[in-house]
Predicted model as a PDB file, atoms N, CA, C, CB and O in Angstrom, pLDDT in the B-factor column:
MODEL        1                                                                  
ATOM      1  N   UNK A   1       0.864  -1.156   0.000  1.00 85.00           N  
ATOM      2  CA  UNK A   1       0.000   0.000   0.000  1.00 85.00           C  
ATOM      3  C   UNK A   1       0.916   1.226   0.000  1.00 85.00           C  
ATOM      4  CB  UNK A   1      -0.986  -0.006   1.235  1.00 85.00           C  
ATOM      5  O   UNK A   1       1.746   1.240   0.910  1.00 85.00           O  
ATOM      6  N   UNK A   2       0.921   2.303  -0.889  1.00 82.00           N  
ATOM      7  CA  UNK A   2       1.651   3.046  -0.772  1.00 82.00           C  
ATOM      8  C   UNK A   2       1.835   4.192   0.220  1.00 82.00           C  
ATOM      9  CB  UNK A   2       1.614   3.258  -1.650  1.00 82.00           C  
ATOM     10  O   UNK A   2       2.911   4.724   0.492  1.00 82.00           O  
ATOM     11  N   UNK A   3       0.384   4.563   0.829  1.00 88.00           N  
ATOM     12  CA  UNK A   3       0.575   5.188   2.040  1.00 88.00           C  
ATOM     13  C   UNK A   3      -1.324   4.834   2.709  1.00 88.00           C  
ATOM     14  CB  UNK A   3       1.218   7.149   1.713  1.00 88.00           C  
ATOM     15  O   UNK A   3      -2.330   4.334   2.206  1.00 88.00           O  
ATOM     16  N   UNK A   4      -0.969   5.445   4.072  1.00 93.00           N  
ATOM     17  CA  UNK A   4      -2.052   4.979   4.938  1.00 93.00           C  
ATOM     18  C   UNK A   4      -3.096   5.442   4.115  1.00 93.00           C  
ATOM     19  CB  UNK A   4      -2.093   5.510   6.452  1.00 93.00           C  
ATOM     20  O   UNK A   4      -2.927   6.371   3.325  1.00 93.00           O  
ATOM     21  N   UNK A   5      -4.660   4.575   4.317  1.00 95.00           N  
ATOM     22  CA  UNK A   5      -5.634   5.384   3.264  1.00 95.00           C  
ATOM     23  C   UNK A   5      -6.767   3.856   3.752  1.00 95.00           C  
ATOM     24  CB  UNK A   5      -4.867   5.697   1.001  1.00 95.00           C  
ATOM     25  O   UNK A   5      -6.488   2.927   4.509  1.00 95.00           O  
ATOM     26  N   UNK A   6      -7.620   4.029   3.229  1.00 97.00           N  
ATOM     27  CA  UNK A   6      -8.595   2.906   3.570  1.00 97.00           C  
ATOM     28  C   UNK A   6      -8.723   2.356   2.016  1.00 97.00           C  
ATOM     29  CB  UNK A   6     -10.204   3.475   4.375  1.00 97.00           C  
ATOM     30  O   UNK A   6      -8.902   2.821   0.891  1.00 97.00           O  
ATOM     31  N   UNK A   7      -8.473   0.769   2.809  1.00 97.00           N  
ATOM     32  CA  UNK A   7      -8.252  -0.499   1.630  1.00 97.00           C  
ATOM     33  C   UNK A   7      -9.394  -1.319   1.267  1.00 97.00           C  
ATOM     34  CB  UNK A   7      -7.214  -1.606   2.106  1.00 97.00           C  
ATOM     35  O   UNK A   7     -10.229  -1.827   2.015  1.00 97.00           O  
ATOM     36  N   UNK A   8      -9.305  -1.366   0.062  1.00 97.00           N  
ATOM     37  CA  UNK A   8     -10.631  -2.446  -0.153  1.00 97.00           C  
ATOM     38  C   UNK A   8     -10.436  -3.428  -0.899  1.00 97.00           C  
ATOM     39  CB  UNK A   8     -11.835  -1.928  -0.753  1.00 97.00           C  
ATOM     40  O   UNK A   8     -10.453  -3.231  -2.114  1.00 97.00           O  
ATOM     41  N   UNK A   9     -10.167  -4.933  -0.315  1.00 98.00           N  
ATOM     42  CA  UNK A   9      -9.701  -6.414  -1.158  1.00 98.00           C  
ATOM     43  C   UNK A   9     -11.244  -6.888  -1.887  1.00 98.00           C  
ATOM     44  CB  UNK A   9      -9.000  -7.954   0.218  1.00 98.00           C  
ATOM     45  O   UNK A   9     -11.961  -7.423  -1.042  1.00 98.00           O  
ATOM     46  N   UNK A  10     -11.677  -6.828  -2.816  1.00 98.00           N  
ATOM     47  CA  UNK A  10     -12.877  -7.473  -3.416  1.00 98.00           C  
ATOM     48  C   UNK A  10     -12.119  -8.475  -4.396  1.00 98.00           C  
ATOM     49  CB  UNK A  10     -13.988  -6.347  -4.212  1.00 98.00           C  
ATOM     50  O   UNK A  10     -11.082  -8.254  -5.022  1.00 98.00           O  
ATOM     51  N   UNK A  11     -12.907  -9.649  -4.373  1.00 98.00           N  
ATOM     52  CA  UNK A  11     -12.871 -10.258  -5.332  1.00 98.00           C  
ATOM     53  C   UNK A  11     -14.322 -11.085  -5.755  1.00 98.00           C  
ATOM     54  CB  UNK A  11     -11.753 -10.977  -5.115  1.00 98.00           C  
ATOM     55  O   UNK A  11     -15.116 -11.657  -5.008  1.00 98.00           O  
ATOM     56  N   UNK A  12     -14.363 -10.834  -8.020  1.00 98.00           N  
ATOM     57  CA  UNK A  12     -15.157 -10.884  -8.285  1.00 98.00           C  
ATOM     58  C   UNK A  12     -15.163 -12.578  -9.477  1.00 98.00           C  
ATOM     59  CB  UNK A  12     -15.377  -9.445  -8.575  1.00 98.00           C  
ATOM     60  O   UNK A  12     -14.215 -13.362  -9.523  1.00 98.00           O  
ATOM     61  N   UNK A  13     -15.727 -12.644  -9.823  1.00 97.00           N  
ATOM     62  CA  UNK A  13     -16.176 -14.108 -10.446  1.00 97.00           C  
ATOM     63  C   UNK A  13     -15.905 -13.606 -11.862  1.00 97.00           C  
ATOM     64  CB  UNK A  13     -17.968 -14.741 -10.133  1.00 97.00           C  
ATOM     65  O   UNK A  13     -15.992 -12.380 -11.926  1.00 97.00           O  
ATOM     66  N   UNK A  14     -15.626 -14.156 -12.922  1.00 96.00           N  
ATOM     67  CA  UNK A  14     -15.664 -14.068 -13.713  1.00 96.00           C  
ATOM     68  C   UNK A  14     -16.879 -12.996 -15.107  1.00 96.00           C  
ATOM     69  CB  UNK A  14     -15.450 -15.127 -13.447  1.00 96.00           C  
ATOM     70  O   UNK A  14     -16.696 -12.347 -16.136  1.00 96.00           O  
ATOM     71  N   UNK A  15     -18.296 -13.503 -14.051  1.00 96.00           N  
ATOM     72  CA  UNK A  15     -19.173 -12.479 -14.567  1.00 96.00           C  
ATOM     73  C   UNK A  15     -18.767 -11.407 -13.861  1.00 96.00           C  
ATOM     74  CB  UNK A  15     -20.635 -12.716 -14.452  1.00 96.00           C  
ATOM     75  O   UNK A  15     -17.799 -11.108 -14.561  1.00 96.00           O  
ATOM     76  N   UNK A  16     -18.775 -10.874 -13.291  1.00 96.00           N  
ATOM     77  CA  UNK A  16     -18.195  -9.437 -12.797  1.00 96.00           C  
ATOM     78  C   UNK A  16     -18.928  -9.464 -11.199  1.00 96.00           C  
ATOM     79  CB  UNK A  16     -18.816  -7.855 -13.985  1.00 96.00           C  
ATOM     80  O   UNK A  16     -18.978  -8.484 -10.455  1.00 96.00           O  
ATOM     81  N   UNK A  17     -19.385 -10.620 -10.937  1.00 97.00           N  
ATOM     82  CA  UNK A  17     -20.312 -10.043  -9.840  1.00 97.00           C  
ATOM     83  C   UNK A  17     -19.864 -10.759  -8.391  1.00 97.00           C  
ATOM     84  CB  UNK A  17     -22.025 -10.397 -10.236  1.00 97.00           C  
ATOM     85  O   UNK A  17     -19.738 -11.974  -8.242  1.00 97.00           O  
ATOM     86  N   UNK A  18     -19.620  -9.594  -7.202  1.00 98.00           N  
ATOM     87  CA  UNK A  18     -18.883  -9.749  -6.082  1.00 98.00           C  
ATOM     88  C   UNK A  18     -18.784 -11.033  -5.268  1.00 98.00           C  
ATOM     89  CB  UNK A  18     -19.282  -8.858  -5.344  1.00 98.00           C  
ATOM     90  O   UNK A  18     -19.694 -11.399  -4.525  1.00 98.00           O  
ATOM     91  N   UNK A  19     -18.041 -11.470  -5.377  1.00 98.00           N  
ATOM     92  CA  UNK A  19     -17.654 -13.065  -4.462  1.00 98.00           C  
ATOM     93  C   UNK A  19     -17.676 -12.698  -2.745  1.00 98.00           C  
ATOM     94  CB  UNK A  19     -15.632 -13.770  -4.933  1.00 98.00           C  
ATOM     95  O   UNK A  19     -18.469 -13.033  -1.865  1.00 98.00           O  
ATOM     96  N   UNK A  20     -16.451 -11.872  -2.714  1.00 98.00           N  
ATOM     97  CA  UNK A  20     -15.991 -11.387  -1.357  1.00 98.00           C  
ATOM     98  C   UNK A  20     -15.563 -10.125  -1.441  1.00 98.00           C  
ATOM     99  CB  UNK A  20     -14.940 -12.155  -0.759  1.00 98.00           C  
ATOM    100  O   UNK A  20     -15.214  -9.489  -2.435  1.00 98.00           O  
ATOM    101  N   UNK A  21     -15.623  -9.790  -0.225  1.00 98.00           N  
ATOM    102  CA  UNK A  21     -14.835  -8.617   0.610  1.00 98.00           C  
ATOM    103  C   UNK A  21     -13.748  -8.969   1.665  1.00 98.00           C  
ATOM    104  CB  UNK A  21     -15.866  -7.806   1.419  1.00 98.00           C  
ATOM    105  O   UNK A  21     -13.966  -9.061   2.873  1.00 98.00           O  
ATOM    106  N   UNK A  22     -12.666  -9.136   1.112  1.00 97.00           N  
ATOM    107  CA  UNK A  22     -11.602 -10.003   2.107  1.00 97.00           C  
ATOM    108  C   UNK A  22     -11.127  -8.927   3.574  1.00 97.00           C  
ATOM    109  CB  UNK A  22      -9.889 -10.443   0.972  1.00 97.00           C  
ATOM    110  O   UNK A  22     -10.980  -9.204   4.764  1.00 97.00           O  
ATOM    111  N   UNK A  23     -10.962  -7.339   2.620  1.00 97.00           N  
ATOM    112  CA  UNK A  23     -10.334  -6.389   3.422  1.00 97.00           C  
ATOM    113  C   UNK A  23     -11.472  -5.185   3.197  1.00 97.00           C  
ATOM    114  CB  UNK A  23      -8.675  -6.051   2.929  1.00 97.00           C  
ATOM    115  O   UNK A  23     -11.879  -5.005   2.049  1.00 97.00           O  
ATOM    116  N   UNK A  24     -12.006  -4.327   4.331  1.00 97.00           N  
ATOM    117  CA  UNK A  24     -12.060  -3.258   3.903  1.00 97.00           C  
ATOM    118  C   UNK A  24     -12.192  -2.176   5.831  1.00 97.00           C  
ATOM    119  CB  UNK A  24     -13.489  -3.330   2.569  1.00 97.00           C  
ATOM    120  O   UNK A  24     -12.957  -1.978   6.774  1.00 97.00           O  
ATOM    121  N   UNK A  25     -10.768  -1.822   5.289  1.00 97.00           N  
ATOM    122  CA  UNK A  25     -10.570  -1.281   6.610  1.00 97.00           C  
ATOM    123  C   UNK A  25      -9.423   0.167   6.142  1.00 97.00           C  
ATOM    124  CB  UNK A  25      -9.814  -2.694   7.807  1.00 97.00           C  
ATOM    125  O   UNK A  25      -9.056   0.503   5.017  1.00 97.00           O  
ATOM    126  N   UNK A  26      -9.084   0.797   7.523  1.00 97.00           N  
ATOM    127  CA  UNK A  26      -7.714   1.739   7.222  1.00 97.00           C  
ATOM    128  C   UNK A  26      -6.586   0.687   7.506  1.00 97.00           C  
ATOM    129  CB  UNK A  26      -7.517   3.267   8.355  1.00 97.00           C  
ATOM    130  O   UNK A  26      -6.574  -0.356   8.160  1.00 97.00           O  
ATOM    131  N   UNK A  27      -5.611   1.376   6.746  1.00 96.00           N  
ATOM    132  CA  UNK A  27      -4.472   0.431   6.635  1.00 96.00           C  
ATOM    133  C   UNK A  27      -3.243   1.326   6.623  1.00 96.00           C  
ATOM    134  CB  UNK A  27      -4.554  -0.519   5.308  1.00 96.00           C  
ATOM    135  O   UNK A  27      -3.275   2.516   6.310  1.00 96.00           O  
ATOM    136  N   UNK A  28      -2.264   0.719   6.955  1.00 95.00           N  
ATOM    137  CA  UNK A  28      -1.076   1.638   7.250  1.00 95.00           C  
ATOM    138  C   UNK A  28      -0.224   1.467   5.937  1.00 95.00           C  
ATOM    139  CB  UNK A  28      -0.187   1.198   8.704  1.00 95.00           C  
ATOM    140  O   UNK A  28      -0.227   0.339   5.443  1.00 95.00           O  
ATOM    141  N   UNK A  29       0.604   2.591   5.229  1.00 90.00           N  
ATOM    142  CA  UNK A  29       1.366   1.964   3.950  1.00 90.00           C  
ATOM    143  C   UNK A  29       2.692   0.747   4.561  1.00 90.00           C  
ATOM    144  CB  UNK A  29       2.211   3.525   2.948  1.00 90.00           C  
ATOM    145  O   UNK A  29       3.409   0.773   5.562  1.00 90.00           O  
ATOM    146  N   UNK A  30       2.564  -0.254   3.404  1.00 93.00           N  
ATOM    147  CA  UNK A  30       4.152  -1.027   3.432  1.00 93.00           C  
ATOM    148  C   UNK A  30       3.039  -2.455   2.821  1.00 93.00           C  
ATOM    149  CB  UNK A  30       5.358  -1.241   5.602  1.00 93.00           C  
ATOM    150  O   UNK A  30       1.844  -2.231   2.627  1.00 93.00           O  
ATOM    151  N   UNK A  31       3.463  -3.446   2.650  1.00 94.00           N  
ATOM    152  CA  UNK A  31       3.191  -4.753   2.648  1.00 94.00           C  
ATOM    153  C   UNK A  31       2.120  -5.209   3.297  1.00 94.00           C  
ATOM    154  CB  UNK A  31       4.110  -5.352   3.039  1.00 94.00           C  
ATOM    155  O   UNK A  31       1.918  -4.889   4.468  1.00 94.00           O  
ATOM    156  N   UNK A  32       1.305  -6.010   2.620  1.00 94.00           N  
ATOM    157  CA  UNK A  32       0.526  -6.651   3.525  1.00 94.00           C  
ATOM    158  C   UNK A  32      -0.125  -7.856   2.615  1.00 94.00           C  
ATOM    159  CB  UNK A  32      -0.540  -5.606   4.227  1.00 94.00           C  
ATOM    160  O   UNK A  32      -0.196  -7.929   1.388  1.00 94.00           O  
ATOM    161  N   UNK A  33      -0.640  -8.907   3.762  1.00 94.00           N  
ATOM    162  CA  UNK A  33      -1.307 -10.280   2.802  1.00 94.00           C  
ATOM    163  C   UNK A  33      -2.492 -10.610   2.868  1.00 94.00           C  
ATOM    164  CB  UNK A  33      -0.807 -11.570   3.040  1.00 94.00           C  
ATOM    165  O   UNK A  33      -2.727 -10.309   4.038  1.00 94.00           O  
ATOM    166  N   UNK A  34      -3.525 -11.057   2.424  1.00 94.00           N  
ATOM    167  CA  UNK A  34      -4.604 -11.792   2.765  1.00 94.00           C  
ATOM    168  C   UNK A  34      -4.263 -13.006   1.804  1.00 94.00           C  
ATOM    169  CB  UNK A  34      -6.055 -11.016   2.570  1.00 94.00           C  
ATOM    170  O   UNK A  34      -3.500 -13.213   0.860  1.00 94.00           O  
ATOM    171  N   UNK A  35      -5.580 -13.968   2.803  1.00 95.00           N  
ATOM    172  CA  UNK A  35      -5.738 -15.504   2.120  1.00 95.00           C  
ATOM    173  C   UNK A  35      -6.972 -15.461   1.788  1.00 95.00           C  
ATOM    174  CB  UNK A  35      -5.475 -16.862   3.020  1.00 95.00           C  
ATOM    175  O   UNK A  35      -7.661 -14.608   2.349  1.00 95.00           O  
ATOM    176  N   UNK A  36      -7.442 -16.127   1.045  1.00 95.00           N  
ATOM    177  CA  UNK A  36      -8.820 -15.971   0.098  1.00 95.00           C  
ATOM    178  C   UNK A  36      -9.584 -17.894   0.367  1.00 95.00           C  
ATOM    179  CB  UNK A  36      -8.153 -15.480  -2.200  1.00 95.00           C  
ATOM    180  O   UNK A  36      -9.084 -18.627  -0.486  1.00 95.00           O  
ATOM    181  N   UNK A  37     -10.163 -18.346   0.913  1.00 95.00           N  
ATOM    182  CA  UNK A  37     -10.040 -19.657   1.226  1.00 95.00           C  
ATOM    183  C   UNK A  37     -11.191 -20.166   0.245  1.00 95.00           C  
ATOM    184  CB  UNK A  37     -10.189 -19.987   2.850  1.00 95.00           C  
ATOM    185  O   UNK A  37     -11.658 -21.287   0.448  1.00 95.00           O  
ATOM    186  N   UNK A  38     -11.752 -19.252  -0.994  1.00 96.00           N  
ATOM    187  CA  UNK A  38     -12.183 -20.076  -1.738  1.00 96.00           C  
ATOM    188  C   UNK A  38     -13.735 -20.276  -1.250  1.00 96.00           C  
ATOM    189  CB  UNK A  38     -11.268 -21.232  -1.729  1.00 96.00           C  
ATOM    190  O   UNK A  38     -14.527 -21.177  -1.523  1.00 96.00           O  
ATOM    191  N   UNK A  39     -13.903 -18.965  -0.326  1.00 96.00           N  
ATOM    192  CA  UNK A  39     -15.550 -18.887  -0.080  1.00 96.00           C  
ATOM    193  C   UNK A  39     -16.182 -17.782  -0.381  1.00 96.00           C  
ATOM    194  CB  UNK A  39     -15.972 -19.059   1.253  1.00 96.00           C  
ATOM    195  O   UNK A  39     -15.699 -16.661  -0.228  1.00 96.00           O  
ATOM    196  N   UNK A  40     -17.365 -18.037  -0.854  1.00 97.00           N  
ATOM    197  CA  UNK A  40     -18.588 -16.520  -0.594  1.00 97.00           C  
ATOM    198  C   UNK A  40     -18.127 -15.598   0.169  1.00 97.00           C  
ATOM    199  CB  UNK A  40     -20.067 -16.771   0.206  1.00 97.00           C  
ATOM    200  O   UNK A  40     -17.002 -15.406   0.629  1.00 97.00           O  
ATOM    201  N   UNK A  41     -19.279 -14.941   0.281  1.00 95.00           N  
ATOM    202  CA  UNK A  41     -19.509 -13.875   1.599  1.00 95.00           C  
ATOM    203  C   UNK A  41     -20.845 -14.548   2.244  1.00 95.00           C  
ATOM    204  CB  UNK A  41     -19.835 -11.965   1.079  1.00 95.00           C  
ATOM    205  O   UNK A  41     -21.516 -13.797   2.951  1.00 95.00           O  
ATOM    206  N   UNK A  42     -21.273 -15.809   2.085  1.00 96.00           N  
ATOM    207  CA  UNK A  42     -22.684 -16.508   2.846  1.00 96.00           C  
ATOM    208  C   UNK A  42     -21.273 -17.982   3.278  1.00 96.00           C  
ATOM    209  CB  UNK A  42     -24.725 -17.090   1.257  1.00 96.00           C  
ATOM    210  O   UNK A  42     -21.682 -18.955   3.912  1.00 96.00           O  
ATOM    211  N   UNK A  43     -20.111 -17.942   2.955  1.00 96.00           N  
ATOM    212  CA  UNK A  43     -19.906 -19.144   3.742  1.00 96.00           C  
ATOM    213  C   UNK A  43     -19.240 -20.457   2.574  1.00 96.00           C  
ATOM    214  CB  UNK A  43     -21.570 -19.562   4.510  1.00 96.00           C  
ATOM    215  O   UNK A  43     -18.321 -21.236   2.827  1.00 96.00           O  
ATOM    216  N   UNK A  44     -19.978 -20.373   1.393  1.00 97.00           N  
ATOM    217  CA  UNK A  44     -20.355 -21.535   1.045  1.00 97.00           C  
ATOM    218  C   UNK A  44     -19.056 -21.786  -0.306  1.00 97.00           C  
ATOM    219  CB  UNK A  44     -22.136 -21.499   0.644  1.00 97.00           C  
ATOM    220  O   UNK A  44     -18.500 -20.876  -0.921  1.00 97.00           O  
ATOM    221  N   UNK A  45     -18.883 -22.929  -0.448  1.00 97.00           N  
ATOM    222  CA  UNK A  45     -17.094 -22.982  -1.357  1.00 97.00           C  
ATOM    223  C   UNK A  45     -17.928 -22.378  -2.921  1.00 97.00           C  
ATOM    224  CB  UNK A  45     -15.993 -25.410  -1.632  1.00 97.00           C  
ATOM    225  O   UNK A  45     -19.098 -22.498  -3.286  1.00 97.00           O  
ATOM    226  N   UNK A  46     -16.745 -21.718  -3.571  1.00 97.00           N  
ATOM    227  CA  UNK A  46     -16.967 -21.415  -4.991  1.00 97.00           C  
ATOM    228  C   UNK A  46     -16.963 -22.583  -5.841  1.00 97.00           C  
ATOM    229  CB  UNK A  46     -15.980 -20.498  -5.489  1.00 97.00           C  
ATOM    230  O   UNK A  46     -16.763 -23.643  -5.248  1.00 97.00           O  
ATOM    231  N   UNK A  47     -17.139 -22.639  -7.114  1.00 96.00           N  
ATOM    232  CA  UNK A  47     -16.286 -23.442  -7.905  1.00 96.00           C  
ATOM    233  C   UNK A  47     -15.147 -23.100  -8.394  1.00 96.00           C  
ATOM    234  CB  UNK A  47     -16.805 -23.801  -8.794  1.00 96.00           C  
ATOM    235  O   UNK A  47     -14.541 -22.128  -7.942  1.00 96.00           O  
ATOM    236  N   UNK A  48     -14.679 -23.835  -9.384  1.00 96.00           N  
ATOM    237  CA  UNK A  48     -13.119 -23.893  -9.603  1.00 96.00           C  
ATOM    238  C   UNK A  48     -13.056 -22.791 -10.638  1.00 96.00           C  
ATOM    239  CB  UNK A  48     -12.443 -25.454 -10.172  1.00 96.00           C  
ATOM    240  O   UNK A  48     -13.960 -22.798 -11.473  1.00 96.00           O  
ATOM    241  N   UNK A  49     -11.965 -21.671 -10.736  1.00 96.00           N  
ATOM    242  CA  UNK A  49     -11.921 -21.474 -12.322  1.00 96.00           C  
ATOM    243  C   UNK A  49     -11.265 -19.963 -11.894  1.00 96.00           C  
ATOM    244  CB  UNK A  49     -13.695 -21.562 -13.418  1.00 96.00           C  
ATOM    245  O   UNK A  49     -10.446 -19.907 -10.977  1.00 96.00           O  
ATOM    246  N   UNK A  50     -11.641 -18.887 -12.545  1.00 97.00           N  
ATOM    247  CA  UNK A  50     -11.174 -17.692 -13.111  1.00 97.00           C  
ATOM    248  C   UNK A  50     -11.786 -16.369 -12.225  1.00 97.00           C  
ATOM    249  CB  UNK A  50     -11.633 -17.690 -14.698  1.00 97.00           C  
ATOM    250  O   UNK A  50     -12.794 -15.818 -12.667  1.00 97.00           O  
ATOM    251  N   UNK A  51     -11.121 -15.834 -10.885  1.00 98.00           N  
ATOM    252  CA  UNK A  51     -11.484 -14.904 -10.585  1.00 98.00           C  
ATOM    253  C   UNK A  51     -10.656 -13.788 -10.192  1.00 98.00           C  
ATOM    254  CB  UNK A  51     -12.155 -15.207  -9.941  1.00 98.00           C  
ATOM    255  O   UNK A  51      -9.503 -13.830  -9.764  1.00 98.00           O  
ATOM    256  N   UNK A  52     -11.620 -12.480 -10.457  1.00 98.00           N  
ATOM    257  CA  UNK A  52     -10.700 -11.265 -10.072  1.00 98.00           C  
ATOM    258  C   UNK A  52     -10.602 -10.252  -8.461  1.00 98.00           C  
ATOM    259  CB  UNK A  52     -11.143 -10.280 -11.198  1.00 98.00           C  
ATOM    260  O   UNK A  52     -11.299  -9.779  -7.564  1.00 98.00           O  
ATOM    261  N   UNK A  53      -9.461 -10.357  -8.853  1.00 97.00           N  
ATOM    262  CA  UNK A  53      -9.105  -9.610  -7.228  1.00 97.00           C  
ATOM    263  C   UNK A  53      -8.925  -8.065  -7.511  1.00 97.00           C  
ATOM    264  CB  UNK A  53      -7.413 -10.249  -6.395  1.00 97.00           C  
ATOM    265  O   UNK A  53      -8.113  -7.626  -8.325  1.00 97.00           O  
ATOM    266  N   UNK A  54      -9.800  -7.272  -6.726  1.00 98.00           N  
ATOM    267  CA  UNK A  54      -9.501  -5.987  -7.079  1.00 98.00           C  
ATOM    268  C   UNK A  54      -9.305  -4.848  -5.536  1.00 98.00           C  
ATOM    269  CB  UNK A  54     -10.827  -5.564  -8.166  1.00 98.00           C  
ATOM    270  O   UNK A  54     -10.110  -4.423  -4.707  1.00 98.00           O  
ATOM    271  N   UNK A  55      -8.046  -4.710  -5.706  1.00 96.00           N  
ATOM    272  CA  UNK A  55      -7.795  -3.867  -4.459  1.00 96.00           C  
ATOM    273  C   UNK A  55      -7.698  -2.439  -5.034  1.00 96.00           C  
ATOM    274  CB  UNK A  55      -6.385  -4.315  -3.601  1.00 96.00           C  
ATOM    275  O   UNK A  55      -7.180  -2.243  -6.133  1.00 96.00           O  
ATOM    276  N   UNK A  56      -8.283  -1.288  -4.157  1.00 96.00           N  
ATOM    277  CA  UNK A  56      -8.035   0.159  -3.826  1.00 96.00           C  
ATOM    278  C   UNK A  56      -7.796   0.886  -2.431  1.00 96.00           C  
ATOM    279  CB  UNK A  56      -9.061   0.743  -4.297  1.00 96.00           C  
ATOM    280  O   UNK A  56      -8.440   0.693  -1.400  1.00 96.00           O  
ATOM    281  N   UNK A  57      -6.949   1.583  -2.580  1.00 94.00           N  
ATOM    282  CA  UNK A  57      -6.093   2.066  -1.694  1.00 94.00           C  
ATOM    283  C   UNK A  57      -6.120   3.565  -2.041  1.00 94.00           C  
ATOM    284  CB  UNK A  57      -4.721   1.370  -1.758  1.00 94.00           C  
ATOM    285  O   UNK A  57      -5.272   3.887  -2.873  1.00 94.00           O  
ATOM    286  N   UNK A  58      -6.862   4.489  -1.612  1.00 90.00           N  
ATOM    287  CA  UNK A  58      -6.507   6.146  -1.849  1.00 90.00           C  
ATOM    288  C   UNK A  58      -6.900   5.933  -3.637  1.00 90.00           C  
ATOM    289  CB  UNK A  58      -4.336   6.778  -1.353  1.00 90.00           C  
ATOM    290  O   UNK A  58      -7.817   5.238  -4.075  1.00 90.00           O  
ATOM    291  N   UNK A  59      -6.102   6.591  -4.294  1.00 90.00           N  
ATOM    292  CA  UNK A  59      -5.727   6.797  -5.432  1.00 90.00           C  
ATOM    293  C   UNK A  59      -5.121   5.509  -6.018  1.00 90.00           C  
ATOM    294  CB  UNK A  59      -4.917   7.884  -5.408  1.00 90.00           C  
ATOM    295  O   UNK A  59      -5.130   5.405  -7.245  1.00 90.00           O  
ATOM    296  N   UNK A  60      -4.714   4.740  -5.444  1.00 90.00           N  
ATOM    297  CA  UNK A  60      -3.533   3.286  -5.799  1.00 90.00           C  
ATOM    298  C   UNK A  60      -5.281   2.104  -6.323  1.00 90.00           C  
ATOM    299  CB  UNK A  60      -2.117   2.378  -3.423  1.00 90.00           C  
ATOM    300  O   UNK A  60      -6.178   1.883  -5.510  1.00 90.00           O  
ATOM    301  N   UNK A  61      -5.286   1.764  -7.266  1.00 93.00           N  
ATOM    302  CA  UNK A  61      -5.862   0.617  -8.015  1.00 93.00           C  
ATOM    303  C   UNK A  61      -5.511  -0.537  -8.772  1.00 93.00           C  
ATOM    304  CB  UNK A  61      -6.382   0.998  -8.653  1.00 93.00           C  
ATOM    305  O   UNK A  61      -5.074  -0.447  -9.919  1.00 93.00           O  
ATOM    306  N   UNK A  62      -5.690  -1.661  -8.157  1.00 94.00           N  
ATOM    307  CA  UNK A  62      -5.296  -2.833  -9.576  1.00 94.00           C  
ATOM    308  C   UNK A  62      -6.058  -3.981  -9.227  1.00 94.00           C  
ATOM    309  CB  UNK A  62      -3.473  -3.428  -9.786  1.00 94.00           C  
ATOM    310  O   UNK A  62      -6.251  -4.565  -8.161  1.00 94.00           O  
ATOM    311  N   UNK A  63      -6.477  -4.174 -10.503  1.00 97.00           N  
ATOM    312  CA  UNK A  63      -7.143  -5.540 -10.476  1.00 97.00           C  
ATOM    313  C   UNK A  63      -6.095  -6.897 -11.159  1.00 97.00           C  
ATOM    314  CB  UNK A  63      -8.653  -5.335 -11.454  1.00 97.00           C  
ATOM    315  O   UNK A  63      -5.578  -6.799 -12.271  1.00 97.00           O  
ATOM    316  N   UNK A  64      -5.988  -7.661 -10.596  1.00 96.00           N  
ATOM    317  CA  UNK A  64      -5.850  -9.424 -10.729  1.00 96.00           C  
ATOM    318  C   UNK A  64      -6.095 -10.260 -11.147  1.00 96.00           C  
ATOM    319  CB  UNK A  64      -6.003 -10.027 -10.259  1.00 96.00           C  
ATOM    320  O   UNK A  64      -6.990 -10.667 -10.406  1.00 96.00           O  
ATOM    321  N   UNK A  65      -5.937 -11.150 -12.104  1.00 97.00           N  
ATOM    322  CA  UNK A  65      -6.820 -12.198 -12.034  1.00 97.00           C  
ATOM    323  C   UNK A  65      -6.250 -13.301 -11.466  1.00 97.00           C  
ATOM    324  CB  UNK A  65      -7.327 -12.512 -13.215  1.00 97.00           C  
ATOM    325  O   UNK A  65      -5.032 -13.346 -11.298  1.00 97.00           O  
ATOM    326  N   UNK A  66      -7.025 -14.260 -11.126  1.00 96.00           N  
ATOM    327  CA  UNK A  66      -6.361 -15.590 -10.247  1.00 96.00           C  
ATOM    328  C   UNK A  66      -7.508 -16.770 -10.478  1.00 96.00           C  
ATOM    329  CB  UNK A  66      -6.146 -15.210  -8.278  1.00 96.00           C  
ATOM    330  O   UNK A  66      -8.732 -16.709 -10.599  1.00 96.00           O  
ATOM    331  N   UNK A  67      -6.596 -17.829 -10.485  1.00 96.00           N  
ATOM    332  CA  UNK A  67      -6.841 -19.577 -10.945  1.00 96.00           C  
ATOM    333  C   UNK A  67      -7.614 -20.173  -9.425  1.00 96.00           C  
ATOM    334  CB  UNK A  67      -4.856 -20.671 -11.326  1.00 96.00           C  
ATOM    335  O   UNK A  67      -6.867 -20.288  -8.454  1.00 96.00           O  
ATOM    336  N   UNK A  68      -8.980 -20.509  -9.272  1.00 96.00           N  
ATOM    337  CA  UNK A  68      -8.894 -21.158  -8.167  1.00 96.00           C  
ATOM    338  C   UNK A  68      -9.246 -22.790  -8.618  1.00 96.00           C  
ATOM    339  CB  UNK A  68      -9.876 -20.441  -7.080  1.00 96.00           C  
ATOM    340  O   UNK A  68     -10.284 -23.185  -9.149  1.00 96.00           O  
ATOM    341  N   UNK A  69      -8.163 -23.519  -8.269  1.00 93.00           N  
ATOM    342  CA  UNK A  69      -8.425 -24.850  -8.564  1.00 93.00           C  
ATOM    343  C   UNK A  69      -8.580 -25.480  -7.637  1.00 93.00           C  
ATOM    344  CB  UNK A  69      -7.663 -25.433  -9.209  1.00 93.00           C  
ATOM    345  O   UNK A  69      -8.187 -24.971  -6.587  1.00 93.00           O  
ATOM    346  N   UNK A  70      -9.204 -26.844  -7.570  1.00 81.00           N  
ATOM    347  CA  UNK A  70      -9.863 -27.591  -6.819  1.00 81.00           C  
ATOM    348  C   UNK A  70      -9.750 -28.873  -6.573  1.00 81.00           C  
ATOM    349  CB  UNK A  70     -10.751 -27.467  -7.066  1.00 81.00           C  
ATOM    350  O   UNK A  70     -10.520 -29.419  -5.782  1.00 81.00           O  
TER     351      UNK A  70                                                      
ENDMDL                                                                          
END                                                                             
């Protein structure tokens, strides 16, 4: 994160439509990790395949894509 600012980890499914909210808090700048365990936001496992991770930070944006296999 490049400097303190409030963060937001979403990640979305392939249709575009919201899986999770991993992070959304203030955050201090430097490094940081989350784990994504491959669930909803009700709990329940995804299927396998093609989703996007999209973090914002202040002004700082990028989206991801990532393999969840099974």
């Amino acid at each position: 994160i490049p400097e303190q600012s409030q963060v937001t980890l979403e990640i979305y499914n392939i249709l575009g439509e919201k899986v999770m909210t991993l992070i959304d808090e203030q955050m201090q700048a430097g490094y940081h990790s989350a784990l994504w365990d491959g669930r909803d936001s009700l709990g329940r496992m995804v299927s396998g395949g093609i989703y996007i991770c999209r973090i914002q930070a202040g002004n700082y944006q990028q989206t991801m894509r990532m393999l969840l296999m099974k």
